[in-house]
C-alpha positions as CSV (number, residue, x, y, z in Angstrom):
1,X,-9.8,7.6,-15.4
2,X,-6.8,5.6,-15.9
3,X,-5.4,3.1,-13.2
4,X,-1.9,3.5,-11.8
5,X,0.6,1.8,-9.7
6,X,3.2,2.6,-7.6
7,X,5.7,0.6,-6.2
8,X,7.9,0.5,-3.8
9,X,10.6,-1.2,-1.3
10,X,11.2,1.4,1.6
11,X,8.5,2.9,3.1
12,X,7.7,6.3,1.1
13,X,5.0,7.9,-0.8
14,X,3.5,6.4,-3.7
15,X,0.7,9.2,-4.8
16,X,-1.2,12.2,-4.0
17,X,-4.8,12.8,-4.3
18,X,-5.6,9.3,-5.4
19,X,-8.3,6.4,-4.7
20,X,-6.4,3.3,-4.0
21,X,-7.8,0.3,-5.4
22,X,-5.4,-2.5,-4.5
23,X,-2.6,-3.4,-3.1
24,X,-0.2,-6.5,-4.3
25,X,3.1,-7.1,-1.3
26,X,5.8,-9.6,-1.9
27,X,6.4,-11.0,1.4
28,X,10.2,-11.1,2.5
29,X,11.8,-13.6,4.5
30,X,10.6,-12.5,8.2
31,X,7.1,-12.0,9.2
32,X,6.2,-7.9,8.1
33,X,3.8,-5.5,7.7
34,X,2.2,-2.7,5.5
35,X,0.8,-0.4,6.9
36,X,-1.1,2.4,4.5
37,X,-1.5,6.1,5.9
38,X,-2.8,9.1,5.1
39,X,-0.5,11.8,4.5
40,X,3.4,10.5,6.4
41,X,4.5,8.3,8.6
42,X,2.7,9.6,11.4
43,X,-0.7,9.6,9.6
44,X,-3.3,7.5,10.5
45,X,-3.4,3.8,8.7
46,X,-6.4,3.2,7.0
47,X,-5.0,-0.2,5.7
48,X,-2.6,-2.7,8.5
49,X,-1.8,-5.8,7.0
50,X,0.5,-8.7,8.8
51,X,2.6,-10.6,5.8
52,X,3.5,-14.3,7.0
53,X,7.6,-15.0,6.1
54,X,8.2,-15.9,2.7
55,X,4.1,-16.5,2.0
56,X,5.0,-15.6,-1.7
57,X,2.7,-12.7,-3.0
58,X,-1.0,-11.5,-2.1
59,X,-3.0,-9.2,-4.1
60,X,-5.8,-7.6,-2.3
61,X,-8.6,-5.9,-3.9
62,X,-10.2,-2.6,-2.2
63,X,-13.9,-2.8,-3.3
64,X,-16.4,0.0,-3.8
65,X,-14.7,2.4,-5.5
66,X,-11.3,2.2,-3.1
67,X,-10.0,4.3,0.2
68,X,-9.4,8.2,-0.7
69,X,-6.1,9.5,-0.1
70,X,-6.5,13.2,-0.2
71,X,-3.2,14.4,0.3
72,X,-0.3,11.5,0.5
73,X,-0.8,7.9,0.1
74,X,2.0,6.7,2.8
75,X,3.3,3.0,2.6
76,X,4.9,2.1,5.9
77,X,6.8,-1.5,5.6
78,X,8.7,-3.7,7.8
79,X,10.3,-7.0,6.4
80,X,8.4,-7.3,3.0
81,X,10.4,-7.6,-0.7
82,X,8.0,-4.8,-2.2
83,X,4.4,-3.6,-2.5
84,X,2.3,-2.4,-5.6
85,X,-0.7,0.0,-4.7
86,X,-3.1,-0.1,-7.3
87,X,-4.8,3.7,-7.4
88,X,-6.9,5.9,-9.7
89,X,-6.1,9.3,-9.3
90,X,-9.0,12.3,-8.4
């Protein structure tokens, strides 16, 4: 299988049944968050990262194969520039 990306800079959807396999966020100019969930908004977040203000950009790799999104891989973002989830879909 291919891997995809999906990016985005308001909190949204980035793919559906999908393995995530990284994620790369370009921090903004106030400290922020990403926050990864299953399905929506209200999903649980399998993936809570805290972004320090303008600390540039961070790639992080999800080892063994990634997390399983089954139905909607969610990115929920407060004060960050962008993210990139890295993904292979099912």
């Amino acid at each position: 299988m291919a891997v995809k990306c999906g990016k985005v800079n308001v909190s949204g959807v980035v793919a559906s049944g999908c393995s995530v396999l990284g994620v790369h966020v370009k921090a903004g100019t106030s400290d922020g968050t990403v926050d990864i969930k299953q399905v929506d908004a209200n999903g649980s977040a399998d993936i809570e990262l805290e972004v320090t203000a303008n600390g540039g950009d961070q790639y992080i790799p999800i080892p063994g194969g990634g997390i399983p999104y089954g139905a909607n891989c969610y990115v929920d973002i407060a004060n960050i520039d962008a993210v990139t989830v890295f993904y292979e879909d099912y």
